[in-house]
C-alpha positions as CSV (number, residue, x, y, z in Angstrom):
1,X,-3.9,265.3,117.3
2,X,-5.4,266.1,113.9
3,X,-9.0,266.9,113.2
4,X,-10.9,266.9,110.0
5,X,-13.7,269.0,109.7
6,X,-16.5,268.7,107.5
7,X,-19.4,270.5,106.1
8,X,-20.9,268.3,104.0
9,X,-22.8,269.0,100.1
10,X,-24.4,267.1,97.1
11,X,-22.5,270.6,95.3
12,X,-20.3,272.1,97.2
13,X,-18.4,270.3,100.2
14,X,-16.0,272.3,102.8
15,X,-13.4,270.5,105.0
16,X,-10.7,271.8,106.9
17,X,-7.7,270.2,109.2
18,X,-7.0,271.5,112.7
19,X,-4.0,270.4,114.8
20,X,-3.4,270.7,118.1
21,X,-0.2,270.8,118.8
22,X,0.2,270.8,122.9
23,X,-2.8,273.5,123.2
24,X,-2.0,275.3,120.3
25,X,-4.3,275.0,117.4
26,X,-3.0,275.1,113.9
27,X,-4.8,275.2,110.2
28,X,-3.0,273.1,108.5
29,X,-5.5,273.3,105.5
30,X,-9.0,273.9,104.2
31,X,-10.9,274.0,101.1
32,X,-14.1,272.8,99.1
33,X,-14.9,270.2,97.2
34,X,-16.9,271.5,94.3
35,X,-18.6,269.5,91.7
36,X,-20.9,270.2,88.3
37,X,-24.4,270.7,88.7
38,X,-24.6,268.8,85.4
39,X,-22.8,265.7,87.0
40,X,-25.4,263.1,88.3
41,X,-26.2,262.5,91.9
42,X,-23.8,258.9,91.8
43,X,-20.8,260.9,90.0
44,X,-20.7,263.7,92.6
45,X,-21.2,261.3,95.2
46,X,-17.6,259.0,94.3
47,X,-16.4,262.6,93.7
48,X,-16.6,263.6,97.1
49,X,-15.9,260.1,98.5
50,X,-12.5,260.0,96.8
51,X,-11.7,263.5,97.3
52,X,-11.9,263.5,100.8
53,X,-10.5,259.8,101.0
54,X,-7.4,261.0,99.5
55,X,-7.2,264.4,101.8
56,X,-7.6,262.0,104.9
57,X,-4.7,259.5,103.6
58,X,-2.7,262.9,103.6
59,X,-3.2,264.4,106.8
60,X,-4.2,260.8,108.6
61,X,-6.4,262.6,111.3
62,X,-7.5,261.0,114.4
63,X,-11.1,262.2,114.2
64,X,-13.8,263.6,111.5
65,X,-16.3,266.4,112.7
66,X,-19.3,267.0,110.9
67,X,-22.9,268.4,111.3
68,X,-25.6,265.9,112.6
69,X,-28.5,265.6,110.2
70,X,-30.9,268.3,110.2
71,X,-35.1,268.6,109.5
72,X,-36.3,271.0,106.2
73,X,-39.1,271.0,104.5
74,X,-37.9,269.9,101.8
75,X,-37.6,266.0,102.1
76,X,-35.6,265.6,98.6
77,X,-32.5,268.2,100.2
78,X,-32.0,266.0,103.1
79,X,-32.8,262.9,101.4
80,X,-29.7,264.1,98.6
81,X,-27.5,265.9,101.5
82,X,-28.5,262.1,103.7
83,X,-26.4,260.4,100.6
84,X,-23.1,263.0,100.5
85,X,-23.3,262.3,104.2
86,X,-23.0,259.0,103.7
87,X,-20.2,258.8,101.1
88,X,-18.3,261.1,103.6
89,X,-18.7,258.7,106.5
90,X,-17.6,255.9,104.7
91,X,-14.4,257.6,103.7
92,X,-13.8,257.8,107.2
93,X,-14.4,254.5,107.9
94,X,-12.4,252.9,105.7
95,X,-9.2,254.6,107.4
96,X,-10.1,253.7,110.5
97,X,-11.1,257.7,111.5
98,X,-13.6,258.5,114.5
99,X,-16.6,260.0,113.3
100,X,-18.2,263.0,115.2
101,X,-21.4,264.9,115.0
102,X,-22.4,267.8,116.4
103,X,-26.0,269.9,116.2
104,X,-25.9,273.1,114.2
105,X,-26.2,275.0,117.1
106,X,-23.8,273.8,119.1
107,X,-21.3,274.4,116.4
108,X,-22.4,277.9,116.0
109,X,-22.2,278.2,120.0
110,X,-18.6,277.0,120.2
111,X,-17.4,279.7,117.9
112,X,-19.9,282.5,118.4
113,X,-21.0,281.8,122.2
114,X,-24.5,282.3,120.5
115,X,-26.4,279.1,118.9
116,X,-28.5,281.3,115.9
117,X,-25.5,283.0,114.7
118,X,-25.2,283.3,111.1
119,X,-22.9,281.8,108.9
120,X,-21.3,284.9,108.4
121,X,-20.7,285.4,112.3
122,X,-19.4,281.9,112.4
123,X,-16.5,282.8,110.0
124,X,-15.3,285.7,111.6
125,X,-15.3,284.1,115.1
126,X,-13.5,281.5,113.4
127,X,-10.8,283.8,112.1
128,X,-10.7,285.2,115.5
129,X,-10.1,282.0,117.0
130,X,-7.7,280.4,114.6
131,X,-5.3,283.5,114.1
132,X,-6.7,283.9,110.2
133,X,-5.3,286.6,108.4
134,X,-8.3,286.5,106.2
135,X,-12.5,285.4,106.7
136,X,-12.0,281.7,105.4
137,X,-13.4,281.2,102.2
138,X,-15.9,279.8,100.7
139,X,-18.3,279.5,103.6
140,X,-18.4,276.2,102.9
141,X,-15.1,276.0,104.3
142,X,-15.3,278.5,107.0
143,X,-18.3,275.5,108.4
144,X,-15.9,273.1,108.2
145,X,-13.2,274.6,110.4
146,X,-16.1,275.7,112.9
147,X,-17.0,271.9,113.5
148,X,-13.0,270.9,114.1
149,X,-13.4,273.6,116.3
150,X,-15.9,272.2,118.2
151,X,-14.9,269.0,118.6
152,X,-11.6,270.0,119.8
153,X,-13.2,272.1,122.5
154,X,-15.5,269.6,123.2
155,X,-13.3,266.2,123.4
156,X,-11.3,268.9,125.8
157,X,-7.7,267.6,125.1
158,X,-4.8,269.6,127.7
159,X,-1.1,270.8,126.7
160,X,0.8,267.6,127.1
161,X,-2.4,265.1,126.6
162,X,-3.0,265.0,123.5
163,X,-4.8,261.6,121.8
164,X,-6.2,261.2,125.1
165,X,-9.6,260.7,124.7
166,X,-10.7,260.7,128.5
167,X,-9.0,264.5,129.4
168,X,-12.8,265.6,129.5
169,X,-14.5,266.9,132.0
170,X,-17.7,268.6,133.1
171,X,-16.6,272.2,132.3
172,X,-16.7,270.8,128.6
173,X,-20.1,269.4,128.6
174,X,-21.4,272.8,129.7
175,X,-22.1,273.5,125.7
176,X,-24.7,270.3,125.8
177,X,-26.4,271.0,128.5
178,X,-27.0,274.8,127.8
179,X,-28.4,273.6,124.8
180,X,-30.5,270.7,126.4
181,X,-31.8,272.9,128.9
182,X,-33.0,276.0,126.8
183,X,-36.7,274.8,126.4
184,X,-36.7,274.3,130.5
185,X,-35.3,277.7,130.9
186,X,-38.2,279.1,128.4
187,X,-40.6,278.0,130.8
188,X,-39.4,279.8,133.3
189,X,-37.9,283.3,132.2
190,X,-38.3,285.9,129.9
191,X,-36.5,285.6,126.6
192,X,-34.5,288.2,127.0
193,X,-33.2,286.7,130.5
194,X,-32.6,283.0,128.4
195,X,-30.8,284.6,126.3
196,X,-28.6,286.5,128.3
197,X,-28.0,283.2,130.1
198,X,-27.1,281.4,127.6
199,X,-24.8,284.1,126.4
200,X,-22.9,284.6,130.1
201,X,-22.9,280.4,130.1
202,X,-20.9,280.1,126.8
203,X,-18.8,282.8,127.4
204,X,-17.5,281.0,130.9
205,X,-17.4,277.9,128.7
206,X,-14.8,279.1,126.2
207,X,-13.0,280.5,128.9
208,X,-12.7,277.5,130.8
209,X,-11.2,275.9,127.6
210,X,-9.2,278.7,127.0
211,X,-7.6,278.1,130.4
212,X,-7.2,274.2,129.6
213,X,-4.6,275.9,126.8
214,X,-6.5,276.2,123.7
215,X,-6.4,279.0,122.4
């Protein structure tokens, strides 16, 4: 099974493609889109469209990953990052690939076992992980092959199942409901004791995945 991971931009766009291969994961590439600042909003947009269209008629992947939307204060960013967004998904669409989105956090979880990790923490994890010889670069990039990650832990696929959507069960929904149940746990507990229970949580969580053979 192939997995495109993206990290979407109005500027700079990172994608990356994970395979697994019988519970082995392998890079098979990643990269970023990069367009002019100069270039208007429409150009970058059929920039990024096509770019990525082609990349997914090359490595026909079963499944895009990307970030879900996100609040800023800043209505025009997400309004212009809702548009790249857009033109991804429908690059996707047209060849038939299952679109996946994932909160920040839980992205950040999956790699780091920690949901505010920072970028920087997410790429090293995720050369950790991946068996990199180098931090992926640009970070753009490094986001991308965080989210493939994710969803490839999360859809929870087993040596010798692979494309088999339903090889999921509850150990791999652990992530959600960490994350669901964080302001319930606030309530409750001191900080300190959330966090350190959020931390033991992921931790089991990645090793129950890596007993399922990813690794």
């Amino acid at each position: 099974m192939i997995v495109v991971g993206v990290d979407p931009g109005s500027i700079a766009t990172g994608y990356a493609f994970l395979e697994n291969r019988s519970g082995t994961l392998k890079v098979l590439e990643f990269g970023a889109l990069r367009c002019k600042e100069t270039w208007s909003l429409s150009r970058r947009l059929m920039y990024i469209h096509q770019g990525l269209f082609d990349l997914f008629k090359n490595y026909a992947p079963q499944a895009m990953a990307l970030e879900s939307s996100f609040f800023s204060k800043f209505p025009r960013s997400v309004l212009v990052l809702g548009h790249a967004r857009g033109a991804i998904m429908v690059a996707a669409e047209r060849l038939g690939i299952e679109v996946a989105e994932y909160a920040p956090r839980l992205v950040k979880q999956a790699a780091t076992g920690r949901g505010a990790a920072s970028k920087e923490q997410v790429a090293l994890m995720i050369k950790s992980h991946l068996k990199l010889r180098q931090t992926p670069e640009p970070i753009d990039a490094s986001d991308a092959l965080a989210v493939a990650y994710c969803h490839i832990l999360r859809v929870g696929i087993a040596p010798g199942k692979q494309g088999n959507r339903q090889v999921q069960s509850a150990e791999f929904s652990d992530l959600n409901m960490l994350i669901k149940s964080e302001s319930r746990m606030s309530h409750s507990a001191p900080l300190k004791k959330v966090r350190k229970a959020k931390k033991d949580q992921a931790k089991a969580w990645l090793q129950v995945a890596a007993s399922r053979g990813i690794r």
